[in-house]
C-alpha positions in Angstrom: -124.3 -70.8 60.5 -121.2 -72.7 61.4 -119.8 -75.6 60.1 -119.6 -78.4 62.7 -117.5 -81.1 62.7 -118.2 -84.9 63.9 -115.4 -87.3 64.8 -117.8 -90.3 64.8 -117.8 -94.2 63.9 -117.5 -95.1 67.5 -120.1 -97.0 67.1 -121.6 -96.1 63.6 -124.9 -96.4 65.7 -124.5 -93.6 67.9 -123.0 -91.4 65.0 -126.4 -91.6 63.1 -127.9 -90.5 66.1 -125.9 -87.6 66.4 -126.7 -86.6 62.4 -130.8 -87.2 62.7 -130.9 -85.1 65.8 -128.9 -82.4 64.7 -130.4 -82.0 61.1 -134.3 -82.2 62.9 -133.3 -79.9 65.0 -132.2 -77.6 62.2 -135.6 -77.8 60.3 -137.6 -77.7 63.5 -135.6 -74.2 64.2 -135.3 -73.0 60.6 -138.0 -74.2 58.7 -138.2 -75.3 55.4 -135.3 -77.9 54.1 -133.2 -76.3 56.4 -130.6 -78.9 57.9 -126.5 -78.4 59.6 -123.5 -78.1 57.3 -121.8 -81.2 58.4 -118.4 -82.6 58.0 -117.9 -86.1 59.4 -114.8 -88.3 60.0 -115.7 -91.6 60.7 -113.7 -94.4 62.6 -113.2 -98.2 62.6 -114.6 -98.3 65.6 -112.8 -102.3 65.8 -109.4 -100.7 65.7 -110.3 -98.1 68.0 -111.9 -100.7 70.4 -108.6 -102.6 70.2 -106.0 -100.2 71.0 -108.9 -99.1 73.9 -108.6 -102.9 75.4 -104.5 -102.7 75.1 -104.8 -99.3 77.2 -103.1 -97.6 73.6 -104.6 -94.0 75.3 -101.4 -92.5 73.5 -102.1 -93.9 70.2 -105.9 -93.4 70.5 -105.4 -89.1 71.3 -102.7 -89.3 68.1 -105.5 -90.9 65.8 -108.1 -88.4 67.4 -106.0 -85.4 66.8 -105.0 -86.7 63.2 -109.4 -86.8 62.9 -110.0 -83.3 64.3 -106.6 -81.7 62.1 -108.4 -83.0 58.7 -111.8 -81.6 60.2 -110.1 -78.3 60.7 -108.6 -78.2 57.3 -111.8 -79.1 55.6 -113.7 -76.0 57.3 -115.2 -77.2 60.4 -115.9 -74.3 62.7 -115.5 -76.3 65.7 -115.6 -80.5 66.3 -117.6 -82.6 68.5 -116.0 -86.2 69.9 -119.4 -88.5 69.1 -118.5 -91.0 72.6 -118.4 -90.6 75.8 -115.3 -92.8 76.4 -113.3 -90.8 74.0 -113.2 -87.9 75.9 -110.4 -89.7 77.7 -108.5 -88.1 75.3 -110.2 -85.1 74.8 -107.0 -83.0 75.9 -104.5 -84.1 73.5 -107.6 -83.8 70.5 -107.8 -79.7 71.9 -104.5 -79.3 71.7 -104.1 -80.0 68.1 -106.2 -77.9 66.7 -107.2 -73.8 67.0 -110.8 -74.5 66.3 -112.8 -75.2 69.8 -113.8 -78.8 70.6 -117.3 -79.2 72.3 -116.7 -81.3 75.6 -119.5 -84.0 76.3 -119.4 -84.2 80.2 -119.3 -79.9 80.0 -122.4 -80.1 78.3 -124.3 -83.0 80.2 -122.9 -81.2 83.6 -125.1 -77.9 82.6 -128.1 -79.7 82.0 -127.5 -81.7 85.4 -126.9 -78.3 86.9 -130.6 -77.1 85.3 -132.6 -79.5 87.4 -130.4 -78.8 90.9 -128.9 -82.6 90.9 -126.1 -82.7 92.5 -125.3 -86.3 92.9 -125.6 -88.6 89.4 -125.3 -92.4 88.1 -122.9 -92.5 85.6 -123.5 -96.1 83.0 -120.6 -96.3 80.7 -118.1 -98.4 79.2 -115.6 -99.8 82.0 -113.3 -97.1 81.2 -115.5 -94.8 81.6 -116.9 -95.8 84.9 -113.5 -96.4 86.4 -111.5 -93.8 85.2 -111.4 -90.5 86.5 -111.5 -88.5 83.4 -115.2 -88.0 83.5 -116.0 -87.9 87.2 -113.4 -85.4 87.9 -114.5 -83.2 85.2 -118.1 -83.4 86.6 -116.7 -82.4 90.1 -115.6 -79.3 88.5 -119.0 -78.5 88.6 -119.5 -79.8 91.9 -121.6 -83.2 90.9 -121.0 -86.1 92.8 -121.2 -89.8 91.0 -122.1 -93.3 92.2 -121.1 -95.8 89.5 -122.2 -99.5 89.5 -121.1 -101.9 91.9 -117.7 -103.8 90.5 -119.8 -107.1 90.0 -122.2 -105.5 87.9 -119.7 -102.8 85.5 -118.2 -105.5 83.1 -121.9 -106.8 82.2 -123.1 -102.9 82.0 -120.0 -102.3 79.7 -120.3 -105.7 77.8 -123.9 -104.8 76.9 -122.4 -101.7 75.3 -119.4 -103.5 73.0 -121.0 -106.8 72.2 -124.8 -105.5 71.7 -125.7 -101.8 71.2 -123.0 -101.6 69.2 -123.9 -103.8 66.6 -127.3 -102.2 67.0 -129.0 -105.2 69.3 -130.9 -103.9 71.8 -132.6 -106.6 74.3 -135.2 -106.8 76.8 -133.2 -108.7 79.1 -130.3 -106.2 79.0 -132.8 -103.1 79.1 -134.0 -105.0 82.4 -130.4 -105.5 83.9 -130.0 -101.8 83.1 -132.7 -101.1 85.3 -131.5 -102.8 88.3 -128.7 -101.1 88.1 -130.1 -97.9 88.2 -132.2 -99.0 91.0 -129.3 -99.9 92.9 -127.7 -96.6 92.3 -130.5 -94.6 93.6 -130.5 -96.6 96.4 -127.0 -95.5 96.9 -128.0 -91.7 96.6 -128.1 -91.0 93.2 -130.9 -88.4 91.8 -130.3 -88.8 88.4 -128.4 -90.9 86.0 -126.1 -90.2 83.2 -126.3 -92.4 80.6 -122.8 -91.9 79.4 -122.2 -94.0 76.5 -123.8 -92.6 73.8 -125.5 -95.9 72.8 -127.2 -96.2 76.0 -130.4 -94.0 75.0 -131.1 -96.2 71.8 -131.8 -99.1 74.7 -133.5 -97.4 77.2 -136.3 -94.9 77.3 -137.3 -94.6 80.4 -136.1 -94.6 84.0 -137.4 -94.3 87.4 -135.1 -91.3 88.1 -133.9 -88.3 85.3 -132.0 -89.6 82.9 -129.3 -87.7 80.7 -128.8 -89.0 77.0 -125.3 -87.6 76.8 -126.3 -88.1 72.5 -129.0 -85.4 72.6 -127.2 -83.1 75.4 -124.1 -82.8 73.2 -126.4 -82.7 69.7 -128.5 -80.1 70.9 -125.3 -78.0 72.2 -123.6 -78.6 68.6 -127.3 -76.7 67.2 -126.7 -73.7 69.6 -123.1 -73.0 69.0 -123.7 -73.5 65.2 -126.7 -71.2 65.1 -124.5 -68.5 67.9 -127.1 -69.1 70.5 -124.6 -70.5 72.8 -120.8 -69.7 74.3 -120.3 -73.5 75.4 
């Protein structure tokens, strides 16, 4: 059993998420009280949604790195980034450390793979939308992406920051959500990443596959822990 590390806080919301599923996952597997051996380094998710609205991309991979280096030192096997967005900086966090770091959009591209989609949704944060880190690493794998239309991305990514995470999760939004997956499948799209990894907590279902980006990358954190997986 290896140990994994989480560099979470961002929100607090998701990173519970991330510890239930893993843990139940463990005692569904192992049996017993069987859970993960866990080490978690948790963010003030204000000052890193601050330097995130200043465009501070440096200064967000420095603190990151700084996360996954005391992760390393404290025993973690390999380190898990709990968000979507932060993947941004997912490069400079690899390159500070020896032990592996488990990338989100490799995982959720697999299982997108698995079910012969080839053109997804992607719901996100602004950044995450309009930036290319993601989409380009999803192209890797030869998946194309529609994102929202620009009238529509700053309400999908002010849901994110001013409800889910503070743990508010409305009707109203859940509806707007919908729309906009509606709209995107209109536009081709056979599936739909939900790529912030507060998105699942709002919505449950979808008229067209949905990928919780939280489970995907929980569930891969349980394989390469128990050596069932080379991801």
């Amino acid at each position: 059993m290896k140990t994994i590390g989480l560099i979470g806080g961002m929100s607090f919301e998701s990173t519970l998420e991330y510890y239930k599923l893993i843990n139940c996952e463990y005692q569904k597997r192992l049996g017993g009280n069987s859970s993960a051996k866990i080490i978690l380094y948790s963010m003030n998710f204000q000052e890193i949604k601050e330097l995130q609205f200043l465009g501070e991309w440096e200064k967000l991979g420095e603190i990151l790195s700084n996360a996954a280096i005391n992760l390393e030192r404290g025993g973690a096997d390999f380190a898990l980034i709990c968000t979507n967005l932060m993947h941004k900086v997912a490069p400079s966090v690899e390159k500070s450390v020896s032990i592996p770091l488990l990338h989100i959009v490799d995982a959720t591209a697999q299982k997108i793979k698995e079910q012969n989609i080839d053109k997804v949704g992607l719901l996100g944060t602004v950044f995450t939308m309009e930036h290319n880190f993601y989409r380009e690493r999803l192209e890797k794998y030869d998946i194309d992406v529609v994102i929202p239309d620009d009238n529509e991305r700053p309400e999908v990514s002010r849901i994110i920051y001013d409800e889910l995470c503070r743990g508010l999760f409305l009707d109203d939004s859940r509806e707007k959500y919908n729309e906009v997956i509606n709209k995107m499948m209109k536009n081709g799209a056979e599936g739909v990443i939900l790529g912030c990894t507060e998105i699942p907590l709002l919505l449950e279902d979808t008229v067209i596959p949905a990928f919780n980006t939280t489970k995907i990358h929980a569930m891969a954190a349980v394989e390469k822990s128990l050596s069932l997986s080379i991801l």
